[in-house]
TORKOL-4160 file (C-alpha; in steps of 0.2 Angstrom, whole numbers, padded with zeros to 4 digits, m for minus):
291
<pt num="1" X="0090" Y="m0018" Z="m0072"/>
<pt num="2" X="0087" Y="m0025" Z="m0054"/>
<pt num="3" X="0070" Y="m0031" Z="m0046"/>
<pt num="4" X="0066" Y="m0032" Z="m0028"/>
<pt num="5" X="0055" Y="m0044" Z="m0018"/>
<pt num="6" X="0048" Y="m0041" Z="m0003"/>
<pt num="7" X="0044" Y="m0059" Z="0004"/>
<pt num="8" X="0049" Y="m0074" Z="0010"/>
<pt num="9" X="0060" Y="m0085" Z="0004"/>
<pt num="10" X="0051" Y="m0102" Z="m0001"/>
<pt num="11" X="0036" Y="m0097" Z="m0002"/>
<pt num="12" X="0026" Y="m0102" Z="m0018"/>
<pt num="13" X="0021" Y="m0085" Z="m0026"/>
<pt num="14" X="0040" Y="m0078" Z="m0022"/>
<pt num="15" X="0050" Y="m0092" Z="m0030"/>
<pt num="16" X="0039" Y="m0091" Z="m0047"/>
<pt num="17" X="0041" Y="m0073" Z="m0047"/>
<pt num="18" X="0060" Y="m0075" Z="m0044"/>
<pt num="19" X="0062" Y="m0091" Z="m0055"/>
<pt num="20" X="0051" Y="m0077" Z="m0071"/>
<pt num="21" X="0064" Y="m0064" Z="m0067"/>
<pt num="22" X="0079" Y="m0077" Z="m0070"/>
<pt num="23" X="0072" Y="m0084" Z="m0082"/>
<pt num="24" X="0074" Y="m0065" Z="m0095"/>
<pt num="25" X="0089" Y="m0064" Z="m0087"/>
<pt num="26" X="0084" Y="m0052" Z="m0074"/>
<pt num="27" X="0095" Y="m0048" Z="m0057"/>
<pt num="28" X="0084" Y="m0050" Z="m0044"/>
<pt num="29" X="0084" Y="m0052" Z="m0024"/>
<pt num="30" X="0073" Y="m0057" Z="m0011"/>
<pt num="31" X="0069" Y="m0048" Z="0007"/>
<pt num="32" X="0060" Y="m0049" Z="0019"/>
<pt num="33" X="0050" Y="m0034" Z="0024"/>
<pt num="34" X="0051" Y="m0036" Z="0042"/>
<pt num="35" X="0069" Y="m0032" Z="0042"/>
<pt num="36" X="0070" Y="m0015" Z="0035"/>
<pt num="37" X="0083" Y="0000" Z="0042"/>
<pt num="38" X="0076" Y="0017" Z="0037"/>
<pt num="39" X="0090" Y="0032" Z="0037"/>
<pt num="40" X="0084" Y="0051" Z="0037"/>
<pt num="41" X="0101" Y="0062" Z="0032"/>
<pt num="42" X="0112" Y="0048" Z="0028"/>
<pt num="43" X="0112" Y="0034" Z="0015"/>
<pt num="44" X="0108" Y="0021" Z="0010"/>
<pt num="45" X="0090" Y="0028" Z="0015"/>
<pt num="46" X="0081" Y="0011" Z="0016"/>
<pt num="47" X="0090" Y="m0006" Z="0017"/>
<pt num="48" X="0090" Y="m0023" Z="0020"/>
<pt num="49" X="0104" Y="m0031" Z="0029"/>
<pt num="50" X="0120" Y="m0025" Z="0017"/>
<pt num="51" X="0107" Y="m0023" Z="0001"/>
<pt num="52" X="0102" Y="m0006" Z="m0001"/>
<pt num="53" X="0082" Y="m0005" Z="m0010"/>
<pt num="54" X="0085" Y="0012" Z="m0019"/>
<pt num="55" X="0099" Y="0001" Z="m0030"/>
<pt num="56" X="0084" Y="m0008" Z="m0036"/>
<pt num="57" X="0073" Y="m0002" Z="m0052"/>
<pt num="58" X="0057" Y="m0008" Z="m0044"/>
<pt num="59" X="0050" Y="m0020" Z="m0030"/>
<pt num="60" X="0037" Y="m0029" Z="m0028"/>
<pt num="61" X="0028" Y="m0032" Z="m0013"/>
<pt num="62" X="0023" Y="m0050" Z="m0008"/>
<pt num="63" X="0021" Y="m0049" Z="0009"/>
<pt num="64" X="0017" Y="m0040" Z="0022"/>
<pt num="65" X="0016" Y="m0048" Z="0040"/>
<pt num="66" X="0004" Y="m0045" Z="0053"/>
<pt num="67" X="0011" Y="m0033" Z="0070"/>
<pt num="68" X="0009" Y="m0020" Z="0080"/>
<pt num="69" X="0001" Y="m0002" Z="0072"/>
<pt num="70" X="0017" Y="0005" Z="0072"/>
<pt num="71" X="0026" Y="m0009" Z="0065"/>
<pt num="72" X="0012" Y="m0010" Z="0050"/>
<pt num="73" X="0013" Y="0010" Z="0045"/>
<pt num="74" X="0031" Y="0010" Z="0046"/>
<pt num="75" X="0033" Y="m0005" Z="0033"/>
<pt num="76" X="0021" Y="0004" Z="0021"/>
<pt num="77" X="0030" Y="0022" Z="0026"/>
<pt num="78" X="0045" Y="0015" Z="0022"/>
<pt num="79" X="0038" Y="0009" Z="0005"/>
<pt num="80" X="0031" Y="0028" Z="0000"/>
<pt num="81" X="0048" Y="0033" Z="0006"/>
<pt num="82" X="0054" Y="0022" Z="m0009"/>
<pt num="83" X="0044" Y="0028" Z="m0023"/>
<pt num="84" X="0048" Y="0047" Z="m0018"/>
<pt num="85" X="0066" Y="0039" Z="m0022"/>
<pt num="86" X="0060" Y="0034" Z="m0038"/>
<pt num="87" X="0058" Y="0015" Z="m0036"/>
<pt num="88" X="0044" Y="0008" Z="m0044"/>
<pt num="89" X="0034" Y="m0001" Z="m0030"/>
<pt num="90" X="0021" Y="m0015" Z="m0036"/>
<pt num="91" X="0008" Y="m0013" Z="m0031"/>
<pt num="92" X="0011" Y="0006" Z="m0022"/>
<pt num="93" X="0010" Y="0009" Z="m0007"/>
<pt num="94" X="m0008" Y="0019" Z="m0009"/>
<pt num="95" X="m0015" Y="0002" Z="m0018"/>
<pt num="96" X="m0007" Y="m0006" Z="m0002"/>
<pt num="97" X="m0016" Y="0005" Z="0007"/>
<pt num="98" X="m0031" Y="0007" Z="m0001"/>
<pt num="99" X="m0033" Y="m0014" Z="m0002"/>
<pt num="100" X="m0029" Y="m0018" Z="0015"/>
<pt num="101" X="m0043" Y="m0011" Z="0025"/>
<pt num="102" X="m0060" Y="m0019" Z="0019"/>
<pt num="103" X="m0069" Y="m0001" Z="0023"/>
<pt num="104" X="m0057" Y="0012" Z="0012"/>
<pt num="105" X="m0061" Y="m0002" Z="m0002"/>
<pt num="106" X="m0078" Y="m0003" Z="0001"/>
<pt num="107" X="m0082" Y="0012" Z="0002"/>
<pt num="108" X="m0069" Y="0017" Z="m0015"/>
<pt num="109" X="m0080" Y="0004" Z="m0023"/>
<pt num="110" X="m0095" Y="0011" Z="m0020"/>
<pt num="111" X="m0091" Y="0030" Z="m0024"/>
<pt num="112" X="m0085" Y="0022" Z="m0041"/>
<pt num="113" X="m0102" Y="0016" Z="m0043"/>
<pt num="114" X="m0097" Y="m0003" Z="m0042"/>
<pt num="115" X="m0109" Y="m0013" Z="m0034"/>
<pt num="116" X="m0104" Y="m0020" Z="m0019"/>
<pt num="117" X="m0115" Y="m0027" Z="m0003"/>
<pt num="118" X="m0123" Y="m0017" Z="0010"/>
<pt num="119" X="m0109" Y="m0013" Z="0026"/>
<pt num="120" X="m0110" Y="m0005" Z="0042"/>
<pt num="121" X="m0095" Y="m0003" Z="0053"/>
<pt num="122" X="m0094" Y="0002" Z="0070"/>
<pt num="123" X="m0085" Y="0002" Z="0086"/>
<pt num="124" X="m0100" Y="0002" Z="0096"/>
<pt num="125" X="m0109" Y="m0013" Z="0102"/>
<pt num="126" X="m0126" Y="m0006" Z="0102"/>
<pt num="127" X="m0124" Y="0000" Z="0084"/>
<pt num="128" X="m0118" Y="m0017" Z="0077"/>
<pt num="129" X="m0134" Y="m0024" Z="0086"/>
<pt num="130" X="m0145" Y="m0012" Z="0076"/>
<pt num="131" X="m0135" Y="m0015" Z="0059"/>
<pt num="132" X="m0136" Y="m0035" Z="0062"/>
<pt num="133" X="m0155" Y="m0030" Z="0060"/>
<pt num="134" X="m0154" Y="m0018" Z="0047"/>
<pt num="135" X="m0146" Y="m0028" Z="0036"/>
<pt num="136" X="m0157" Y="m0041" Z="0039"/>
<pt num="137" X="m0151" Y="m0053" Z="0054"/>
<pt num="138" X="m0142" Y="m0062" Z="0041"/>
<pt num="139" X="m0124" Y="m0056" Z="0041"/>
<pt num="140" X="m0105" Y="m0059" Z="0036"/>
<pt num="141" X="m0094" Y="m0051" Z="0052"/>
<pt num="142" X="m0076" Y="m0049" Z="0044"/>
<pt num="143" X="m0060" Y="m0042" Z="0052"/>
<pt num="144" X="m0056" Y="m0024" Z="0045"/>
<pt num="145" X="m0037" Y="m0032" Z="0041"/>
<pt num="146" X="m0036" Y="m0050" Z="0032"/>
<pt num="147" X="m0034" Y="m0061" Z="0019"/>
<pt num="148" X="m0041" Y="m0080" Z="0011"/>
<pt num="149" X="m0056" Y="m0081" Z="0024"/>
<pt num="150" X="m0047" Y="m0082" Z="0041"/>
<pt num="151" X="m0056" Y="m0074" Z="0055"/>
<pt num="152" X="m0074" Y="m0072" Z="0043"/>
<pt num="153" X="m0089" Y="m0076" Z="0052"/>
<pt num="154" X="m0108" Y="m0078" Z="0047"/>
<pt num="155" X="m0120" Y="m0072" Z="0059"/>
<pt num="156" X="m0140" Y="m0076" Z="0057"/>
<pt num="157" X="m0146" Y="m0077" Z="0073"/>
<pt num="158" X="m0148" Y="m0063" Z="0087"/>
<pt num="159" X="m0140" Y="m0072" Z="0103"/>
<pt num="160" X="m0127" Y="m0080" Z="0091"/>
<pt num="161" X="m0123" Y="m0060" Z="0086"/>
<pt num="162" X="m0124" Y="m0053" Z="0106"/>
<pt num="163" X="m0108" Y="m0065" Z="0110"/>
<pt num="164" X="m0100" Y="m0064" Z="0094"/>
<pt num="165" X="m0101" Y="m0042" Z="0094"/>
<pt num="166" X="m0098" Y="m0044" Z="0115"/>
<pt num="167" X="m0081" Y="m0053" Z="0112"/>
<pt num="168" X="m0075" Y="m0040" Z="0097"/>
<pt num="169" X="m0079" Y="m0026" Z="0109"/>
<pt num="170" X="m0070" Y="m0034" Z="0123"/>
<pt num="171" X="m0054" Y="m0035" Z="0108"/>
<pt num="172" X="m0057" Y="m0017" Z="0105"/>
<pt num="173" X="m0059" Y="m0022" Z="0086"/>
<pt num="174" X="m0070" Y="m0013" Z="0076"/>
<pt num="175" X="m0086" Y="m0020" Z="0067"/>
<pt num="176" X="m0086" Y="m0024" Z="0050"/>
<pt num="177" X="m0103" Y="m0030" Z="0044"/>
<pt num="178" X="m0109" Y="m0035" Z="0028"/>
<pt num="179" X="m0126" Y="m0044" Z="0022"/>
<pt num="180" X="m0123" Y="m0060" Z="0018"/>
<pt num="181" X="m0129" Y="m0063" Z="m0001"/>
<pt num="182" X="m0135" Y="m0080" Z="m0006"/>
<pt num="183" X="m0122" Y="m0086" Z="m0017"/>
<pt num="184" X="m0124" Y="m0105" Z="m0020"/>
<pt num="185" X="m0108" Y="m0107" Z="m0012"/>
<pt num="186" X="m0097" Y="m0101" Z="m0026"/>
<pt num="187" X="m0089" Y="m0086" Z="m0032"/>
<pt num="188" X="m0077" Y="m0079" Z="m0045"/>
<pt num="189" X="m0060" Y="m0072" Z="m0045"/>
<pt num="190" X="m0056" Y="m0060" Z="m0059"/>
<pt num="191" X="m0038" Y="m0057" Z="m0062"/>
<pt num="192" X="m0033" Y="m0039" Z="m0068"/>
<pt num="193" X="m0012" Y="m0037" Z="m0074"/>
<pt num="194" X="m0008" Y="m0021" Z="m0081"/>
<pt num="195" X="m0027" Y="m0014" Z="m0086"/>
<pt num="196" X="m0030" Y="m0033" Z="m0094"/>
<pt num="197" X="m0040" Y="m0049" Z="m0089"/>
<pt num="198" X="m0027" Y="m0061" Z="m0091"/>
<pt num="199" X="m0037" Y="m0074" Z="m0082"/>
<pt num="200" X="m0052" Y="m0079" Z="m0071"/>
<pt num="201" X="m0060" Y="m0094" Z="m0061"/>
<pt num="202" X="m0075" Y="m0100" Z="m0051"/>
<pt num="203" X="m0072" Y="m0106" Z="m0033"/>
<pt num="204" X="m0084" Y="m0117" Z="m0028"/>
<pt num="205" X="m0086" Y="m0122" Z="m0011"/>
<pt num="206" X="m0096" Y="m0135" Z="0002"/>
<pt num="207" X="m0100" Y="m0120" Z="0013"/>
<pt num="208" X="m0104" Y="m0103" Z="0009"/>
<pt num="209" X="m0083" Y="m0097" Z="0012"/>
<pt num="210" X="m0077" Y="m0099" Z="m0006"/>
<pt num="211" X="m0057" Y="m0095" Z="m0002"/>
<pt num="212" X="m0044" Y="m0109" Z="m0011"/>
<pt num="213" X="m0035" Y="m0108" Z="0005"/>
<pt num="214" X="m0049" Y="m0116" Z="0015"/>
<pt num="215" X="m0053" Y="m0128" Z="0003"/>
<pt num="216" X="m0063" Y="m0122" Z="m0011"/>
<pt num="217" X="m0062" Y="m0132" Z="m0028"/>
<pt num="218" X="m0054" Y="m0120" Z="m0042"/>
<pt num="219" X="m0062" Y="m0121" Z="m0062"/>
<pt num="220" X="m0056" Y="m0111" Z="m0076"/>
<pt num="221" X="m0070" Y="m0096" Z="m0081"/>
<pt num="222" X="m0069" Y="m0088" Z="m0096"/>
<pt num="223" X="m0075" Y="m0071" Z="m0091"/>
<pt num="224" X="m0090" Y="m0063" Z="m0099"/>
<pt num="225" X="m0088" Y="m0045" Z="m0108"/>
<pt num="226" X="m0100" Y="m0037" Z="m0092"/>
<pt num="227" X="m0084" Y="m0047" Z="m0078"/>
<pt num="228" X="m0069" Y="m0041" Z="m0088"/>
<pt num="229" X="m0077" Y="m0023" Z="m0085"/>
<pt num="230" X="m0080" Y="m0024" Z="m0067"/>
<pt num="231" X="m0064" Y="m0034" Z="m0064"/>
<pt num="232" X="m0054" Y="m0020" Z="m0073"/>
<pt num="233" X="m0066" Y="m0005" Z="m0065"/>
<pt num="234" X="m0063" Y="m0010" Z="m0048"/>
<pt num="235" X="m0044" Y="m0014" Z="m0051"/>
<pt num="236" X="m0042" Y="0004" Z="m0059"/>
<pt num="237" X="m0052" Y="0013" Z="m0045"/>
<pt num="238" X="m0039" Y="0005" Z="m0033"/>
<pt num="239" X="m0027" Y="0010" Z="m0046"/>
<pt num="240" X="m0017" Y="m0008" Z="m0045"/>
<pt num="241" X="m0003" Y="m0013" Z="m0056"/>
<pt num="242" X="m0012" Y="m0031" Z="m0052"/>
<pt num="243" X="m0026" Y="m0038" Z="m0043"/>
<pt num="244" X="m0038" Y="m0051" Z="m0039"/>
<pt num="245" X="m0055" Y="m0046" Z="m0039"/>
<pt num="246" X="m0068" Y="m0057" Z="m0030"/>
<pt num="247" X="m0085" Y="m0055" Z="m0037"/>
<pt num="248" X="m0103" Y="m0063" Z="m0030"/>
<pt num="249" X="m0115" Y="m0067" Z="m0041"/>
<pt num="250" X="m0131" Y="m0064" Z="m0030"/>
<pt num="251" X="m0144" Y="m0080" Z="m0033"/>
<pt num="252" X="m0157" Y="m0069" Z="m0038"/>
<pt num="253" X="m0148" Y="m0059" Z="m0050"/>
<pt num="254" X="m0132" Y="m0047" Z="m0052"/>
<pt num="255" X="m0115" Y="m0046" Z="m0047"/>
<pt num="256" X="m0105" Y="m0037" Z="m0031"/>
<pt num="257" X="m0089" Y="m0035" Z="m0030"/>
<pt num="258" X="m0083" Y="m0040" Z="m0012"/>
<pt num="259" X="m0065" Y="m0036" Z="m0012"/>
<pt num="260" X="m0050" Y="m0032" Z="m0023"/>
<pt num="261" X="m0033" Y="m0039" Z="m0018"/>
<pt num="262" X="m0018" Y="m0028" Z="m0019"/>
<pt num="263" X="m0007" Y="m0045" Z="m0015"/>
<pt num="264" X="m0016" Y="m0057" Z="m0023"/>
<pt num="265" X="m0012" Y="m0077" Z="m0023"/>
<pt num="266" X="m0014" Y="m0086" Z="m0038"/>
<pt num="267" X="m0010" Y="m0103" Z="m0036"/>
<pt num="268" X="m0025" Y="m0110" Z="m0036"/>
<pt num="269" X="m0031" Y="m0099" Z="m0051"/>
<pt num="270" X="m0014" Y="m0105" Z="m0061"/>
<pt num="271" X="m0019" Y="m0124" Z="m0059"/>
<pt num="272" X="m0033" Y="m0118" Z="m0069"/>
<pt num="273" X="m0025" Y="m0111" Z="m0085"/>
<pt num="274" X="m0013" Y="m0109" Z="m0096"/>
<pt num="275" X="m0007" Y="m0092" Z="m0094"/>
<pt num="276" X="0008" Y="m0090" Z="m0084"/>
<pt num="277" X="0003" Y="m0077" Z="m0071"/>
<pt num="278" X="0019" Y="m0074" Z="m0063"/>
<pt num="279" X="0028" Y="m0072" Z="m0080"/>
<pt num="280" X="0013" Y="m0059" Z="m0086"/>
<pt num="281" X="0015" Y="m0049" Z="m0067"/>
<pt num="282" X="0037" Y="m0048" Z="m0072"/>
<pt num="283" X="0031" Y="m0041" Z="m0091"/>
<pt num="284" X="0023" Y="m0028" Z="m0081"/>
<pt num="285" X="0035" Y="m0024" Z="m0071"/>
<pt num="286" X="0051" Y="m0026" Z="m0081"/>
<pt num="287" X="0038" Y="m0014" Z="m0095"/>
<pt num="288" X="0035" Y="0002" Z="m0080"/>
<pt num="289" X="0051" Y="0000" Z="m0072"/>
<pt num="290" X="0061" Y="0003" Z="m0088"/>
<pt num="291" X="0050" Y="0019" Z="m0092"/>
């Protein structure tokens, strides 16, 4: 057996995973997705410098860098292009899909019936006026693509809203609204591997932005019957090999489920317990990819 990594060499979240696989004594290599060559009639059909991917059992996906549209669908095409080969991609390239843009996880999560906080998005100026009203003139404003809090801004005044919606426009981005839900500056990260809960965490915060990376304070949670469902709900409906689910729990009452990461970190949730996350995430893989 041989596992692929699609990353970067050095980071954190590769070199645990790496140093999992090495450890049962699993081959593995480690490459970075914006190198890929793609063959149609000729082989190998997808490589990496000299290292052809369809000699690999599965990959896993740890990274995929910002670019152009072109360069974005083509990684992700390329990963499809994989699996129809017979490679086992973690997470797929529909969970990939499906995680990556707020609004096709959004709206998953609500046709599943999962709680999850009013949205309205736009590419009109006008309409993003209306909706900073509609949902109350207390709103998060969020980039459609993007992970640990970068570009996420809160919005609760109308002239604060006219310059923040006129630059977007002038971007051509499109509006992603959300209501802002009191929150007491804290929220909880449930972590779904293989249909299990192996471990969750409260990220507590100074402001309202609850992310580790921009500084919130991890703690160890021991999930309640009524997380571990949601946690494994929403991982399912985005049908995730593994996941980090981000959950608020509203101040008045009640539980959303904001988003689910198809490429989630867990550094700061491994600080926080015992469990070795990497090493669960290789039994999961090592498990499907030998089926």
């Amino acid at each position: 057996m041989r596992i692929g990594v699609l990353g970067s060499r050095g980071s954190w979240h590769v070199e645990t995973l790496m140093r999992a696989l090495e450890e049962r004594g699993v081959p593995v290599d480690c490459f970075p997705i914006t190198r890929l060559v793609a063959r149609i009639s000729d082989e190998p059909r997808v490589r990496v410098g000299e290292q052809a991917l369809e000699e690999c059992d599965a990959i896993i996906v740890r990274s995929i860098p910002g670019g152009s549209l072109e360069q974005v669908i083509f990684r992700v095409d390329a990963l499809h292009r994989l699996e129809g080969l017979g490679i086992r991609v973690v997470n797929s390239a529909r969970t990939i899909e499906r995680t990556v843009d707020k609004y096709y996880t959004s709206a998953l999560l609500e046709d599943a019936g999962i709680p999850t906080p009013r949205t309205v998005v736009t590419e009109r100026f006008d309409e993003a006026m209306r909706a900073f009203h509609e949902l109350g003139g207390d709103i998060v404003v969020k980039p459609l693509f993007g992970s640990e809090g970068r570009g996420v801004v809160r919005v609760c005044n109308e002239d604060a809203a006219y310059r923040v919606f006129r630059a977007l426009e002038l971007g051509r981005y499109v509006f992603y609204l959300q209501e802002f839900i009191p929150h007491a500056n804290w929220d909880i990260r449930v972590f779904v591997v293989g249909g299990e809960v192996i471990a969750a965490m409260v990220r507590r915060a100074e402001g309202w932005k609850t992310n580790v990376a921009r500084g919130a304070v991890a703690e160890l949670l021991k999930p309640t019957d009524e997380l571990k469902k949601l946690g494994l709900k929403a991982s399912a409906v985005l049908e995730a090999d593994y996941a980090g689910v981000d959950i608020l729990k509203a101040e008045g009452g009640g539980y959303y489920v904001t988003e689910v990461n198809g490429i989630p970190g867990w550094k700061g949730l491994q600080s926080t317990t015992g469990v070795n996350i990497a090493g669960r995430i290789i039994e999961h893989v090592v498990r499907i990819a030998a089926k």
